[in-house]
LUMRO-702145 format. One record per residue: x, y, z of N, C-alpha, C, O in turn. Coordinates in Angstrom, 2 decimals. Example, Ala and Ser with C-alpha at 12.3 -4.5 7.8 and 13.67 -1.06 7.14 Angstrom:
BEGIN
(node (13.19 -5.69 7.80) (12.30 -4.50 7.80) (13.20 -3.30 7.80) (14.24 -3.32 8.46))
(node (12.85 -2.25 7.08) (13.67 -1.06 7.14) (12.90 0.03 7.87) (13.41 1.14 8.04))
***
This chain:
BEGIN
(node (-2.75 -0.56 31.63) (-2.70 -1.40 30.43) (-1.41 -2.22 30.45) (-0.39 -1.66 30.83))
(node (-1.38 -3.74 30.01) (-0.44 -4.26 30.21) (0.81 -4.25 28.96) (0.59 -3.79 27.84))
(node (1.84 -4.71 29.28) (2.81 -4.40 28.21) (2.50 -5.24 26.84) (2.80 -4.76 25.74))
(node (1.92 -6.44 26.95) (1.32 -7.06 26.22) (0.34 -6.88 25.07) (0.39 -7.20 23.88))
(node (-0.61 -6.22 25.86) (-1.68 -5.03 25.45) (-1.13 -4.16 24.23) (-1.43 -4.18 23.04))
(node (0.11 -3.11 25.19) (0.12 -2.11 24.98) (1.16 -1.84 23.80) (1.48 -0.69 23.48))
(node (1.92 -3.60 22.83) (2.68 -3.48 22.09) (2.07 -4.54 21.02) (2.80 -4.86 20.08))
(node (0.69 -5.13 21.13) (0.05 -5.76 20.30) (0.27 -4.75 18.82) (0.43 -3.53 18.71))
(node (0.21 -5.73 17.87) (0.03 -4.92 16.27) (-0.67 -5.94 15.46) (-0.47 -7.14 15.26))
(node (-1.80 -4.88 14.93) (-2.56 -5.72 13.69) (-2.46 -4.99 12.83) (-2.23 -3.78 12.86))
(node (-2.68 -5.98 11.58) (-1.75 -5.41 10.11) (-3.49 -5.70 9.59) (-4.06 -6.79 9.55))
(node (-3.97 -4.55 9.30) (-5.34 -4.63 8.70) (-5.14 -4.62 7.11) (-5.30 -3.53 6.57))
(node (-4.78 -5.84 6.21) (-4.70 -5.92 5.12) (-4.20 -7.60 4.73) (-3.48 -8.26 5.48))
(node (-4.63 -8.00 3.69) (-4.69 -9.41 3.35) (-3.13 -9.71 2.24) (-2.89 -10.79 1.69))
(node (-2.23 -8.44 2.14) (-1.34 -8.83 1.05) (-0.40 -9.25 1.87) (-0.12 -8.84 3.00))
(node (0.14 -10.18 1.15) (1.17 -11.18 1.47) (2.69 -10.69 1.46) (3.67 -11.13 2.06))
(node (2.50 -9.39 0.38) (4.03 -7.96 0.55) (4.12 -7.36 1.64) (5.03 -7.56 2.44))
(node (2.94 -6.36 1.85) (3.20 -5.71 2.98) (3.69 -6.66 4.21) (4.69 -6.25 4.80))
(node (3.12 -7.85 4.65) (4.03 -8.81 5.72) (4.93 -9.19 5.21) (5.69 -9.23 6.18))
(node (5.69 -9.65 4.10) (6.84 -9.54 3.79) (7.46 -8.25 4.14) (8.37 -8.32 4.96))
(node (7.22 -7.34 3.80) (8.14 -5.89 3.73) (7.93 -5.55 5.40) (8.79 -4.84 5.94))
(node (6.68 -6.10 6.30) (7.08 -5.87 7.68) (8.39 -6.76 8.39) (9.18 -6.45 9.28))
(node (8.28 -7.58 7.84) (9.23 -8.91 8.29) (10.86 -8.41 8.09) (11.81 -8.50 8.87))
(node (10.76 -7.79 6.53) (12.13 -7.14 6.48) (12.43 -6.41 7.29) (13.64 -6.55 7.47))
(node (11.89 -5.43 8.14) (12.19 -4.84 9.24) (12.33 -4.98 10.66) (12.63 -4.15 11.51))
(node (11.93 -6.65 10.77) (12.37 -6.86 11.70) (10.64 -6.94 13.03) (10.69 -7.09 14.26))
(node (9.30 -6.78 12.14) (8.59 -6.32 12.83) (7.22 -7.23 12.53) (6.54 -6.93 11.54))
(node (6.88 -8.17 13.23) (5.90 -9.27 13.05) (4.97 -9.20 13.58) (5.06 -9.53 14.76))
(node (3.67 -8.79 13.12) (2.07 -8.34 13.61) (1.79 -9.35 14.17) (2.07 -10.41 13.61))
(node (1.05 -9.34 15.64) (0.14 -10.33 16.11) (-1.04 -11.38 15.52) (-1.17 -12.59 15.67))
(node (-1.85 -10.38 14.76) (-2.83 -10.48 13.78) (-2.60 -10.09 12.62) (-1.68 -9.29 12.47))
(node (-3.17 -10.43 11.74) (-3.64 -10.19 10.25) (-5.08 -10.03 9.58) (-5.60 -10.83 8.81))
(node (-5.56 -8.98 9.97) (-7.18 -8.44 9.89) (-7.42 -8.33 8.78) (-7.40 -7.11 8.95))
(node (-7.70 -8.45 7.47) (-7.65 -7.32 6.26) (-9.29 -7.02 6.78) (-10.11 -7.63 7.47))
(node (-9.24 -5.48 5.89) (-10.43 -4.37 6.18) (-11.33 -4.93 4.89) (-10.89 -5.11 3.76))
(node (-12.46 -5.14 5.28) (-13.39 -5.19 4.31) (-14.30 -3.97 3.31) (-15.50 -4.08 3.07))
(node (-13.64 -3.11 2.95) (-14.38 -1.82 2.86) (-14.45 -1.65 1.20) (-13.76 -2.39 0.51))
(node (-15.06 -0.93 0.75) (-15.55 -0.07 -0.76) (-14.38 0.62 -1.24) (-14.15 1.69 -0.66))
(node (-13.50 0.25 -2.25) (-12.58 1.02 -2.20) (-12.56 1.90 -3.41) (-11.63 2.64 -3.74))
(node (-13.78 1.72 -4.06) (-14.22 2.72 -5.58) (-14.01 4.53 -4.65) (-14.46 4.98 -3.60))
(node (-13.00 5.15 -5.87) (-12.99 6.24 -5.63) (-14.63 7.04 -5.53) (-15.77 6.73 -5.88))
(node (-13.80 8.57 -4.65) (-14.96 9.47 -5.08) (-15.15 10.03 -6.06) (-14.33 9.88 -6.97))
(node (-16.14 10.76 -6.24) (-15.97 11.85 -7.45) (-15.24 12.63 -7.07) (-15.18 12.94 -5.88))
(node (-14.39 13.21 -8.11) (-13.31 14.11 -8.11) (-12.11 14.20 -7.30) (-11.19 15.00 -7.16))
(node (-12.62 12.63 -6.63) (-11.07 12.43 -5.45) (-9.68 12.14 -6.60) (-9.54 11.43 -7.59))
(node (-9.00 12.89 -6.00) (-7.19 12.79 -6.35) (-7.06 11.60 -5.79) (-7.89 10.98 -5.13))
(node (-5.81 11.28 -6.13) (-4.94 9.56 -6.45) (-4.54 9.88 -4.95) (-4.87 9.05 -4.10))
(node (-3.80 11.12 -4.52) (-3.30 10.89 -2.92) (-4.14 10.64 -1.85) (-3.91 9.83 -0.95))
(node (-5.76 11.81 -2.00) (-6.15 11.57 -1.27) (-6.94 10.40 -1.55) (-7.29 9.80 -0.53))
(node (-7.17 10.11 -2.17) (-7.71 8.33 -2.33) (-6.98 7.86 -1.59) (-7.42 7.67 -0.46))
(node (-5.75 7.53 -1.85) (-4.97 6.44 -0.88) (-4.96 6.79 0.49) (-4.87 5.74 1.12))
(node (-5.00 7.76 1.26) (-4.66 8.23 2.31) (-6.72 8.02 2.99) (-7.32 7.87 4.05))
(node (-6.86 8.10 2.21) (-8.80 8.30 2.71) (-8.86 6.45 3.29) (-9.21 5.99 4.38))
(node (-8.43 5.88 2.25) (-9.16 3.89 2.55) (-8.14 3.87 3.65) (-8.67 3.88 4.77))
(node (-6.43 3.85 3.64) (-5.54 3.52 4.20) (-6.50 4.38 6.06) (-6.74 3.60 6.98))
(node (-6.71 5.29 6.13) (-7.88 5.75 7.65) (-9.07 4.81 7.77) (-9.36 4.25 8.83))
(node (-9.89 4.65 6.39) (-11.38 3.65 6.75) (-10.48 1.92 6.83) (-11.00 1.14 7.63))
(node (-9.66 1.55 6.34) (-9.30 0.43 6.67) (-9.16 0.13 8.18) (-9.66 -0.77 8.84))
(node (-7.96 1.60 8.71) (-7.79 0.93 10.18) (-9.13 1.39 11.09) (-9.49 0.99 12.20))
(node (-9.50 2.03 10.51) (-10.61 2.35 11.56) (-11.60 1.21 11.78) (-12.04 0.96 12.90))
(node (-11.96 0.47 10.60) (-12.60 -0.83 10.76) (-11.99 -2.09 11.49) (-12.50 -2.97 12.18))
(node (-10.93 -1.88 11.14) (-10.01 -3.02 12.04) (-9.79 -2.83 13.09) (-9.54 -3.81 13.79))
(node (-9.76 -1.22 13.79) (-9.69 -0.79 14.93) (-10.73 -1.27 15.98) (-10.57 -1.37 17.20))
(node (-11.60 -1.47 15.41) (-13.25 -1.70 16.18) (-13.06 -3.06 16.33) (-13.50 -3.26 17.47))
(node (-12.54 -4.50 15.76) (-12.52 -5.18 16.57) (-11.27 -5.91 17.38) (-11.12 -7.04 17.85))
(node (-10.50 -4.77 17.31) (-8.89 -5.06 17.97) (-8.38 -3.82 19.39) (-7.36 -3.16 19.60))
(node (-9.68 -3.98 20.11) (-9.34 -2.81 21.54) (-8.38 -2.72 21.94) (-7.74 -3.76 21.87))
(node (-7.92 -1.97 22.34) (-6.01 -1.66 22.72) (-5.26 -1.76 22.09) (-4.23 -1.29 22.57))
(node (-5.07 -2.36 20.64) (-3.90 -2.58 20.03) (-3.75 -1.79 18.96) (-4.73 -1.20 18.51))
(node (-2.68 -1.66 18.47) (-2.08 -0.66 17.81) (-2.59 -1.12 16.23) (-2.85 -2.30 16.43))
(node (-2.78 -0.95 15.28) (-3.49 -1.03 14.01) (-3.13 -0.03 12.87) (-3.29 1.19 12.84))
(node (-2.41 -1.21 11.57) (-1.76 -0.51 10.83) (-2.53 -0.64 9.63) (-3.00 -1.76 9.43))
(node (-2.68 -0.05 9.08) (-3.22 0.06 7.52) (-2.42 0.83 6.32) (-1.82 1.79 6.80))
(node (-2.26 0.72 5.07) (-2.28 0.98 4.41) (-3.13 1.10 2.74) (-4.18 0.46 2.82))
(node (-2.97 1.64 1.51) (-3.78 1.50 0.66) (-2.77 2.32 -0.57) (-2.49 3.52 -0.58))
(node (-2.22 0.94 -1.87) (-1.24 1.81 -2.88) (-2.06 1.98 -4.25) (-2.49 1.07 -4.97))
(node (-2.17 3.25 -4.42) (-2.71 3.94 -5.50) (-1.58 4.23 -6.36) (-0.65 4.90 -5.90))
(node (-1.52 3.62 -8.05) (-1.24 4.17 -9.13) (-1.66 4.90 -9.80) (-2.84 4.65 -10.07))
(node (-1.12 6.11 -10.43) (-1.75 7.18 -10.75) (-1.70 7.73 -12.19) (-2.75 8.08 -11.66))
(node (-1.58 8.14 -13.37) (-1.34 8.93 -14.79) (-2.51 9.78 -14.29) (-3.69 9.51 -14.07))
(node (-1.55 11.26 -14.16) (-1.95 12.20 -14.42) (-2.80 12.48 -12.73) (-2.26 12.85 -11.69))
(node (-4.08 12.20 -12.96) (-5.30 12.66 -12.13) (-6.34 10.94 -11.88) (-7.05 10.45 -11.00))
(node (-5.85 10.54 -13.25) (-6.14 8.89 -13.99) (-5.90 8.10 -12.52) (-4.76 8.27 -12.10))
(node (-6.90 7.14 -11.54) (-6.35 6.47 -10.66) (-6.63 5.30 -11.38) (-7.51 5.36 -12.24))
(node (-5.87 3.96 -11.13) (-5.69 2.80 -12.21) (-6.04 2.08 -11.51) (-5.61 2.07 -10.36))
(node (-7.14 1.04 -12.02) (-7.55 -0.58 -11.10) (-6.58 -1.01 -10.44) (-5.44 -0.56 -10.34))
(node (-7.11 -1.95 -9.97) (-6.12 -3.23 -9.63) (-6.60 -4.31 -10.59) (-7.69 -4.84 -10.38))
(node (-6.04 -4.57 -11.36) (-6.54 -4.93 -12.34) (-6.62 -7.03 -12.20) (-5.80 -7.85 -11.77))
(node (-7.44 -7.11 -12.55) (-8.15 -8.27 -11.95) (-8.46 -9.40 -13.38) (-8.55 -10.62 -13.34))
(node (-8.57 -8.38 -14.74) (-9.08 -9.12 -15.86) (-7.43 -8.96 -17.23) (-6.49 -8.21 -16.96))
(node (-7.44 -9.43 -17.97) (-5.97 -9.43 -18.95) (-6.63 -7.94 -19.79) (-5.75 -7.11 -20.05))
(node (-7.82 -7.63 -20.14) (-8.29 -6.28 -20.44) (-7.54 -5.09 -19.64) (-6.69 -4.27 -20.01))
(node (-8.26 -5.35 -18.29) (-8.03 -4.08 -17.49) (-5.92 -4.14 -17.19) (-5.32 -3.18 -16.70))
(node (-5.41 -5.08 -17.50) (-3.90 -5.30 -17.13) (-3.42 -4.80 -18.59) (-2.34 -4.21 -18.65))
(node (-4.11 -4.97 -19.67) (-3.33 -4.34 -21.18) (-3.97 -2.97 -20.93) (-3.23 -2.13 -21.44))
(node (-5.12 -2.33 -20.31) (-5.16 -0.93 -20.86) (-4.20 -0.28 -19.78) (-3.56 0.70 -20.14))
(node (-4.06 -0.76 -18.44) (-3.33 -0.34 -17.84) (-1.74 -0.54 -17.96) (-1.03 -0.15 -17.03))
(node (-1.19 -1.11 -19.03) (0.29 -1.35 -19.33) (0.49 -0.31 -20.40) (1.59 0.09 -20.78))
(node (-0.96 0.18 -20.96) (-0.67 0.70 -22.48) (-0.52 2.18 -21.68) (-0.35 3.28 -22.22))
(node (-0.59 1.99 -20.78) (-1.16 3.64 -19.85) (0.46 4.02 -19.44) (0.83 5.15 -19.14))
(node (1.28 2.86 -19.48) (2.21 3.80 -18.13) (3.36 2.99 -19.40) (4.52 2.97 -18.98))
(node (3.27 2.62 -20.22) (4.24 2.32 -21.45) (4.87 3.42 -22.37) (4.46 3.82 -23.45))
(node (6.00 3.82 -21.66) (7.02 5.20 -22.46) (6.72 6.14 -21.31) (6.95 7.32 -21.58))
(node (6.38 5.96 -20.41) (5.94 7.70 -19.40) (6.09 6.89 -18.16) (6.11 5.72 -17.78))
(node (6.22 8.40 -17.60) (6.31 8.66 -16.04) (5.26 8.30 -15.39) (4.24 8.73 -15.93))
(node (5.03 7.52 -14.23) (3.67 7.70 -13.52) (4.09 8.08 -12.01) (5.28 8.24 -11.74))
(node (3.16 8.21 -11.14) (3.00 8.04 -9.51) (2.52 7.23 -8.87) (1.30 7.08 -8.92))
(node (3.22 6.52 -8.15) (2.18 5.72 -6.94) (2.51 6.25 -5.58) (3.60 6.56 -5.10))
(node (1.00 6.27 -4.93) (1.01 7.31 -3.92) (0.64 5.78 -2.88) (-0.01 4.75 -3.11))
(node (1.54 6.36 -1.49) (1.24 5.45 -0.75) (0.71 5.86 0.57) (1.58 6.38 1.28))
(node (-0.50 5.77 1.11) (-1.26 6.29 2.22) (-1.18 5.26 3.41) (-1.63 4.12 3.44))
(node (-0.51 5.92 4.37) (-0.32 4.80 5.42) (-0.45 5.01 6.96) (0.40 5.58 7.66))
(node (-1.68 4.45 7.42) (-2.26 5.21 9.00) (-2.05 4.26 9.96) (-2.19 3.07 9.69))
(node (-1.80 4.55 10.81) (-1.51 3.90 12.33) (-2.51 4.46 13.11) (-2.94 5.58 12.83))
(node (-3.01 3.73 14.24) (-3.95 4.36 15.30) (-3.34 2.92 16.59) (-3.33 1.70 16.75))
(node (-2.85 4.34 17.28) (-2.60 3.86 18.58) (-3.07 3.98 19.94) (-3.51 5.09 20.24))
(node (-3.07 3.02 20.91) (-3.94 3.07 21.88) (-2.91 4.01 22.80) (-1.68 4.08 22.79))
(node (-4.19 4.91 23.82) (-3.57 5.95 24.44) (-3.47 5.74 25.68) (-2.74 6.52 26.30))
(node (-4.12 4.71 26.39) (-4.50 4.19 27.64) (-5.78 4.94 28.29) (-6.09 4.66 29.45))
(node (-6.48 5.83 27.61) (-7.59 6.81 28.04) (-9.02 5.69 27.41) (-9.56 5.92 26.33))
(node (-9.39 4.59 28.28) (-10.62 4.19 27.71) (-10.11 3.50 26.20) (-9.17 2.71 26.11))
(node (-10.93 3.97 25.07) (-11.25 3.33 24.00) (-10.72 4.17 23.16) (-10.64 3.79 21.99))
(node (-10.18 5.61 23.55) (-9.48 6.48 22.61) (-8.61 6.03 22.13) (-8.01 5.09 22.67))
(node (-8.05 6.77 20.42) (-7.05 6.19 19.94) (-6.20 7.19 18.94) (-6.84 7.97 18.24))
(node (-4.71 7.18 18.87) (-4.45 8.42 18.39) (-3.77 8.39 16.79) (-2.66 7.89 16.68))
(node (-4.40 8.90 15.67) (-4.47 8.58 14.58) (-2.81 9.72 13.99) (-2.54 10.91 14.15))
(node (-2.00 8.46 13.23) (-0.55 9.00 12.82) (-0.74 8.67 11.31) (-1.43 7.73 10.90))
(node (-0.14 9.43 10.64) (-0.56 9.37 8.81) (0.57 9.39 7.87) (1.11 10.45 8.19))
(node (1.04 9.07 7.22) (2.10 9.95 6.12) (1.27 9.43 4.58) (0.41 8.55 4.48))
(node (1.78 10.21 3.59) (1.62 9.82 2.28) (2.64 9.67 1.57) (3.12 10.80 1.52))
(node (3.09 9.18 1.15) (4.09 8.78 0.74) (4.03 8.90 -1.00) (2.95 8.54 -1.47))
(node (5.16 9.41 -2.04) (4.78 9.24 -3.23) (6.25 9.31 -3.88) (7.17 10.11 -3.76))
(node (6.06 7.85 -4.80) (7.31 7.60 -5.74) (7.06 7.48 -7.43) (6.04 7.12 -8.02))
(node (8.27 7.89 -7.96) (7.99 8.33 -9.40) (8.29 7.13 -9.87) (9.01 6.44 -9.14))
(node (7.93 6.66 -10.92) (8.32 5.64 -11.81) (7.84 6.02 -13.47) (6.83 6.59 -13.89))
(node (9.00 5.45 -14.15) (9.12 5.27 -15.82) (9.16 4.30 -16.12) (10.16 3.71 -15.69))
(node (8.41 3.65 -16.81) (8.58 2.48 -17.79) (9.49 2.68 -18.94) (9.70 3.88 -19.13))
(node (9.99 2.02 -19.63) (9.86 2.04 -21.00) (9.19 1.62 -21.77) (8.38 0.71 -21.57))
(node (9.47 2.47 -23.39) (8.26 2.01 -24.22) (8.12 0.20 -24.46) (8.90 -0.44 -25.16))
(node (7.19 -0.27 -23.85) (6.88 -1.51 -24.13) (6.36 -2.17 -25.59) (5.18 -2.05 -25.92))
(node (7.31 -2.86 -26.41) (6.41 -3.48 -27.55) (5.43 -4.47 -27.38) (5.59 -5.26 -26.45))
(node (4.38 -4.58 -28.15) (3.06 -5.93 -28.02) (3.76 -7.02 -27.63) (2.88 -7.51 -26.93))
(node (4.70 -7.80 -27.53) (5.34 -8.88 -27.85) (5.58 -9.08 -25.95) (5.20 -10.01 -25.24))
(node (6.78 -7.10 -25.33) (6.66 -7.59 -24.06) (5.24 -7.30 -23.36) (5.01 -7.81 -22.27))
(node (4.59 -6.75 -23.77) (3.24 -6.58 -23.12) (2.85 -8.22 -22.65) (3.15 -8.80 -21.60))
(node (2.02 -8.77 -23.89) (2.10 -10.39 -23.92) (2.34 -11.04 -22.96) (1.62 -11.42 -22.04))
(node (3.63 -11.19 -23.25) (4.96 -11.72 -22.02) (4.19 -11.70 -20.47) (3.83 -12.51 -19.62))
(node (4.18 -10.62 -20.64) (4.10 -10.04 -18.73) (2.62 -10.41 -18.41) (2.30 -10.81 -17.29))
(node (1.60 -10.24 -19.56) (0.10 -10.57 -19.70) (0.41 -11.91 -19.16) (0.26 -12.28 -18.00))
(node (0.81 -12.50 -20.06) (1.01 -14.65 -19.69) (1.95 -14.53 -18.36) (1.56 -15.56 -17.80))
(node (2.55 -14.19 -17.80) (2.82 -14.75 -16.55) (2.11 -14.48 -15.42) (2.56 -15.04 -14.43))
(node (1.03 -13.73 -15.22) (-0.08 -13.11 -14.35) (0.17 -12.65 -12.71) (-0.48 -12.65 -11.67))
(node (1.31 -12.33 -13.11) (1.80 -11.42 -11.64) (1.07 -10.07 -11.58) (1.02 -9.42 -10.53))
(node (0.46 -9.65 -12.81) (-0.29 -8.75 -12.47) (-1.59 -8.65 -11.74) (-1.91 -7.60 -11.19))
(node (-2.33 -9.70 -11.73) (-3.02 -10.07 -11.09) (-3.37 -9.32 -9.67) (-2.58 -9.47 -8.73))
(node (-4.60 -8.48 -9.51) (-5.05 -7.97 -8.55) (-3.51 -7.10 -7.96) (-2.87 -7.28 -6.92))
(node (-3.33 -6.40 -8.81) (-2.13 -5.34 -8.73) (-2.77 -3.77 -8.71) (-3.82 -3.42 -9.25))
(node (-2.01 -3.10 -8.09) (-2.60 -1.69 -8.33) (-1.69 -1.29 -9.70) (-0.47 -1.36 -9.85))
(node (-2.75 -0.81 -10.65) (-2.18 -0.53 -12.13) (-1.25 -1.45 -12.80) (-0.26 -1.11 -13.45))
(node (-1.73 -2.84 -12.53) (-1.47 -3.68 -13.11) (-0.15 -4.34 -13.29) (0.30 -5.12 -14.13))
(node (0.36 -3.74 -12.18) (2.03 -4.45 -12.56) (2.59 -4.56 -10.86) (2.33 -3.69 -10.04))
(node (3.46 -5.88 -10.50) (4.61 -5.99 -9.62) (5.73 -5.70 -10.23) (6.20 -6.08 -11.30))
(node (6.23 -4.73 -9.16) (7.66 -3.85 -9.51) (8.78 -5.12 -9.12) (9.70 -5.54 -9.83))
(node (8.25 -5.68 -7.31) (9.15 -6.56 -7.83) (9.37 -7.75 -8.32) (10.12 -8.59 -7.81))
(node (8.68 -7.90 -9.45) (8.56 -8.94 -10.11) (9.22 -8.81 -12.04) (10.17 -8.13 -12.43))
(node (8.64 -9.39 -12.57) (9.44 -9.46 -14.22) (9.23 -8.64 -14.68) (9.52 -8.70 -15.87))
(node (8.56 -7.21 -14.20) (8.16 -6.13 -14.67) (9.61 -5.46 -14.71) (9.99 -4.97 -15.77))
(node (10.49 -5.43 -13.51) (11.50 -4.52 -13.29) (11.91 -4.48 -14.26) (12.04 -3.32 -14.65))
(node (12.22 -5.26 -14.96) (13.00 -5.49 -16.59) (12.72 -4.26 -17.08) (13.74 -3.59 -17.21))
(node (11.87 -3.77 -17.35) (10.72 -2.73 -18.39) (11.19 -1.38 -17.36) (11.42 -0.44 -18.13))
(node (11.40 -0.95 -15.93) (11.21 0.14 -15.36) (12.64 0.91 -15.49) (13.50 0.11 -15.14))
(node (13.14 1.94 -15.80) (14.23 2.52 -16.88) (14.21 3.72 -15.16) (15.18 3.66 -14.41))
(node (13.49 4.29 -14.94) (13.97 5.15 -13.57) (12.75 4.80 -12.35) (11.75 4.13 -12.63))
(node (12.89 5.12 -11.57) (12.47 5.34 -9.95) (13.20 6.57 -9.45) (14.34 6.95 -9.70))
(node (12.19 7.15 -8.63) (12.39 8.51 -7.82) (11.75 7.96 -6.50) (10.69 7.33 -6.58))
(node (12.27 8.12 -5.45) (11.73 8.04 -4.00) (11.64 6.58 -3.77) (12.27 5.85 -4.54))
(node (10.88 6.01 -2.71) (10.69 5.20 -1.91) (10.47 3.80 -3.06) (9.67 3.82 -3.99))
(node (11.29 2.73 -2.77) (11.39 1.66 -4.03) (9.79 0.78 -3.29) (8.78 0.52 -3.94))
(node (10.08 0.43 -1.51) (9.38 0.03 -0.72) (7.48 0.27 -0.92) (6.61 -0.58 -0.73))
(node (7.33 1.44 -1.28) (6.31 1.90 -1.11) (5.40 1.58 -2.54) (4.17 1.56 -2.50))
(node (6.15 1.34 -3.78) (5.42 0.77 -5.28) (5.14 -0.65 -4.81) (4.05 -1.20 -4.90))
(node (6.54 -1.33 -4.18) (5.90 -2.84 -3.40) (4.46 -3.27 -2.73) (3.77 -4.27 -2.95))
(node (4.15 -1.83 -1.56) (3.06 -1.98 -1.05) (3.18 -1.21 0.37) (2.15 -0.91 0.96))
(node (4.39 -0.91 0.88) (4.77 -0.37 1.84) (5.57 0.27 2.61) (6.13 -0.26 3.57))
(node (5.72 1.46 2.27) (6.85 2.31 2.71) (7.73 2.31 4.21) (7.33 2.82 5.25))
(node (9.37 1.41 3.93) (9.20 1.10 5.06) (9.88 2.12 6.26) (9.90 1.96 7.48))
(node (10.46 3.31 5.38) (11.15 4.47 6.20) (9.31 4.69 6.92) (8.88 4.09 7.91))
(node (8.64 5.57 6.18) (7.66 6.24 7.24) (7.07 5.37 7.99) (6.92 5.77 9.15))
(node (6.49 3.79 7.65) (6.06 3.38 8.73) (7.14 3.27 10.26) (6.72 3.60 11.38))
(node (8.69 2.69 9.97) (9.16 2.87 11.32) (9.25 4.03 12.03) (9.55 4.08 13.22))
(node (8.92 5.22 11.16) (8.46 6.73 11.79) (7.65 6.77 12.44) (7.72 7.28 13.56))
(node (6.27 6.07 11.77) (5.19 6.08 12.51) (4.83 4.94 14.08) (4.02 5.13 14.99))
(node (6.07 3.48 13.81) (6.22 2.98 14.86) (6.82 3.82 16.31) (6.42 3.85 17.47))
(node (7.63 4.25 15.81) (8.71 4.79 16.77) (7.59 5.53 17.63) (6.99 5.26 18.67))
(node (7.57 6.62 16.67) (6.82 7.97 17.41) (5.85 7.06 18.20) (6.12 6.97 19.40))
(node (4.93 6.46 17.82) (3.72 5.94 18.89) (4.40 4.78 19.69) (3.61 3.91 20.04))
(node (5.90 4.56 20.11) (5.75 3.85 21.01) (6.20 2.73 20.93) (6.70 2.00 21.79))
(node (5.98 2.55 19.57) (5.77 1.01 19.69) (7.32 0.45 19.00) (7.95 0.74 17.99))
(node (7.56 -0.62 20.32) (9.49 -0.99 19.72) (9.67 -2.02 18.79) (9.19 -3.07 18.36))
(node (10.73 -1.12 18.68) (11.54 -1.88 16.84) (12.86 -2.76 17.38) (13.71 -2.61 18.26))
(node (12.53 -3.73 16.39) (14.08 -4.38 17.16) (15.27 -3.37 16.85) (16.40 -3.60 17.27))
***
């Protein structure tokens, strides 16, 4: 397999963060695949393994038409409680989801798979982490709700809000990975680069 081959990277996802947040590291995908897949939970699936379940069917789909090359996926789930939260797409689903995480703690869990080529044929060797960071809002009044409603950064957000966007204003603590509420955790993925191989500047 050639070196060419054998250090290709496709970023199986269409957000415009996660290649930002690869770029911050110094690390620029060949391709840009996003996975076309169903991403409605299961019954009784948890918020982690949700994220960690699409973030595997993403690359695995992208895997099939990118032979030899290394293939990254991810998938960020917001969470209350057991509660997994849209991506909220309508100013409805962005107010019930602001009214949700307004005065409280939530989780966003971040599921993030690599599958790398082994040089054996078509085999490929699947690397995982989950990643999960705490966040608090504060209590939001109608007035900043509004606010953040009219500027529409929420827009096709998981649980309805960019952290880094005019939201930060409103977020009072963070626990763990700041990277990973963005869209992409960037400690474990260069974990997951390293280990399989593949060089970092």
């Amino acid at each position: 397999m050639s070196t060419e081959t054998t250090h290709r990277l496709v970023l199986a996802s269409a957000s415009p963060r996660r290649l930002d947040l690869l770029r911050q590291i110094g690390v620029v995908p060949d391709a840009v695949d996003p996975a076309d897949i169903d991403e409605s939970p299961l019954p009784r699936e948890l918020p982690p393994q949700h994220a960690l379940r699409l973030a595997g069917e993403k690359a695995a789909a992208v895997a099939a038409r990118h032979p030899g090359a290394f293939v990254l996926a991810a998938d960020t789930v917001v969470a209350c409680g057991r509660r997994i939260l849209p991506k909220a797409e309508e100013e409805k689903q962005a107010r019930a989801c602001l009214g949700l995480l307004s005065g409280r703690r939530h989780r966003v869990f971040g599921g993030v798979v690599l599958l790398s080529p082994t040089g054996d044929g078509e085999a490929l060797r699947q690397s995982d982490r989950l990643v999960r960071t705490d966040v608090t809002f504060k209590s939001l009044s109608h007035e900043e709700t509004e606010s953040y409603i009219a500027c529409g950064e929420w827009q096709g957000k998981a649980g309805g809000y960019a952290i880094q966007g005019r939201v930060a204003a409103h977020v009072r603590w963070i626990g763990g990975s700041y990277s990973n509420v963005v869209g992409l955790p960037l400690f474990e993925v260069a974990a997951l680069l390293r280990g399989a191989g593949f060089p970092l500047p």
